[in-house]
N, C-alpha and C positions, 0 to 999 in steps of 0.2 A: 278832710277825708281821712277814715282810719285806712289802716294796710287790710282787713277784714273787705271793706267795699273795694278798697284794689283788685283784692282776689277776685271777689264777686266779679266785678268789672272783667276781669282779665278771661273768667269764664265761661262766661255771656260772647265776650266777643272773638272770643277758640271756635266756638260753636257757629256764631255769626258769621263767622268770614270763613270757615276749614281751616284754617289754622292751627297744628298741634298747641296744646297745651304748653310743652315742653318751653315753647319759645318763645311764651309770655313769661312763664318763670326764671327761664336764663335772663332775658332783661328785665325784670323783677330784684333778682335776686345780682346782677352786675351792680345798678343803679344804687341801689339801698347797701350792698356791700355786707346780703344777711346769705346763711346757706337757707337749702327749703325747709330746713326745722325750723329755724330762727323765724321766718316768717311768717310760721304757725304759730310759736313760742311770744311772739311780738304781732299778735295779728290786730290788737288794739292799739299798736302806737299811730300816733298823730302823724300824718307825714307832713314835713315842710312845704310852702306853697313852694318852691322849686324844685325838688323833689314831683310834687306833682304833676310841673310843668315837663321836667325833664320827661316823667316817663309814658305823659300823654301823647308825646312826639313819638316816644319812641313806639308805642302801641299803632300809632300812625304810619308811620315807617313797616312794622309791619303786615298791616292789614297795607297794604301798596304795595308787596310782594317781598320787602329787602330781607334779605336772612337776617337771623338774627346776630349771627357773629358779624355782620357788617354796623352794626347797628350797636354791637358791645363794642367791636375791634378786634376781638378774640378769637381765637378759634385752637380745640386742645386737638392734637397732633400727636399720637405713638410717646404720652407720657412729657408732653412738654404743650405751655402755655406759646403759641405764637399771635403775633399780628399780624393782623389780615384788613383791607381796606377793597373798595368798590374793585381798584386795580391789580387785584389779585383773586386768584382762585382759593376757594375755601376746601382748607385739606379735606379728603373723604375718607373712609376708612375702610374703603375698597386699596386705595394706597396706602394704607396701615401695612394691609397681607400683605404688598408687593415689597413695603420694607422687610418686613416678617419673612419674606421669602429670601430676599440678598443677603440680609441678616444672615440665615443657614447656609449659603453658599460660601458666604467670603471669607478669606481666611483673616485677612486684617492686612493683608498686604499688596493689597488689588489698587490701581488706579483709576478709578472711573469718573465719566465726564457724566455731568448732569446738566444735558442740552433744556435750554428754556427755562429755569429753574424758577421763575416767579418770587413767590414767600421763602424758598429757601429748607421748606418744608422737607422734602426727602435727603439732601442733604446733610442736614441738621441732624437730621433722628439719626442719620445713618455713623455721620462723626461723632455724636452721642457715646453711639453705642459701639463704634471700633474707633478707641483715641488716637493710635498711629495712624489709620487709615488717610491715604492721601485722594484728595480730591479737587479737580475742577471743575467751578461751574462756567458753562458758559450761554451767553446768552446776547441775545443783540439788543442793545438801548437804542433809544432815540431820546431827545432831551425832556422831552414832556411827559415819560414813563413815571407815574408817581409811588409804583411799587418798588422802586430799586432802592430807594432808602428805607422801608419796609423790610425789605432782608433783610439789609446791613443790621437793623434794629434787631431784629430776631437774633441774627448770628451773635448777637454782644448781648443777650439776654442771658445765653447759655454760656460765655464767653470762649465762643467761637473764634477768635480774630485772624488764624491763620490759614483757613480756606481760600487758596487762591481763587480767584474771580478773574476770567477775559470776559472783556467786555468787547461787542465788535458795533462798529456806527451802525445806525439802522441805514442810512446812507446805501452801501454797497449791498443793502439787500430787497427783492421788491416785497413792499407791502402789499398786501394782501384784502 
């Protein structure tokens, strides 16, 4: 199969399932490692039968409901590349403003707690963008929580290492 019938393929089935378009090309264009010109630019290359298998999955994944940053692992964040997994919330950009908002408030020398913090996402953009700024997250674990090394991984993308983290057992609190 060329990248041409990919498209084709990918179009057909935007329309087939309601599915934006956008999030056949985000994994389109993750998998193959092309931006969306490139994929026009290259619209006759051959793809690898792996390749192909890879992104017939992931076309499946999608039409089954999964976002598609679950399905890259990606998800772009207030100007940074984070990971993001089934176990995490996929940043929105309704919490873009809300950073955009603390952003104008804070002078850079505020301490705030970021209860529940998940991906590490507000956080992150926030010590980004004020470097003295001090901050704790806190948040309760349980041992089976598969996002918590997921931050950790974000935070050391941007190298983050010195955000302190309380962690409290889930233990002492009721689930829900």
């Amino acid at each position: 199969m060329i990248l041409a019938e990919l498209i084709a393929r990918a179009k057909n089935a935007a329309v087939a399932n309601n599915i934006p378009q956008t999030d056949y090309w985000l994994v389109i264009s993750y998998f193959l490692k092309l931006s969306r010109t490139e994929i026009f630019v290259f619209s006759q290359r051959v793809l690898t039968e792996q390749e192909n298998i890879t992104l017939t999955d992931a076309f499946r994944r999608l039409e089954n409901g999964e976002p598609p940053q679950y399905i890259t692992g990606e998800a772009y964040f207030y100007g940074l590349e984070l990971r993001v997994n089934s176990f995490t919330l996929i940043p929105r950009p309704e919490t873009e403003r809300l950073v955009e908002l603390t952003l104008e408030r804070l002078q850079g020398n505020e301490k705030i707690l970021d209860i529940g913090t998940g991906s590490g996402a507000i956080a992150i953009a926030l010590k980004q963008n004020l470097p003295k700024w001090k901050c704790m997250l806190r948040t309760v674990v349980h041992p089976l929580w598969k996002w918590l090394k997921l931050m950790q991984k974000n935070m050391m993308l941007i190298f983050i290492f010195f955000l302190p983290i309380a962690f409290l057992p889930a233990q002492k609190y009721m689930m829900l």
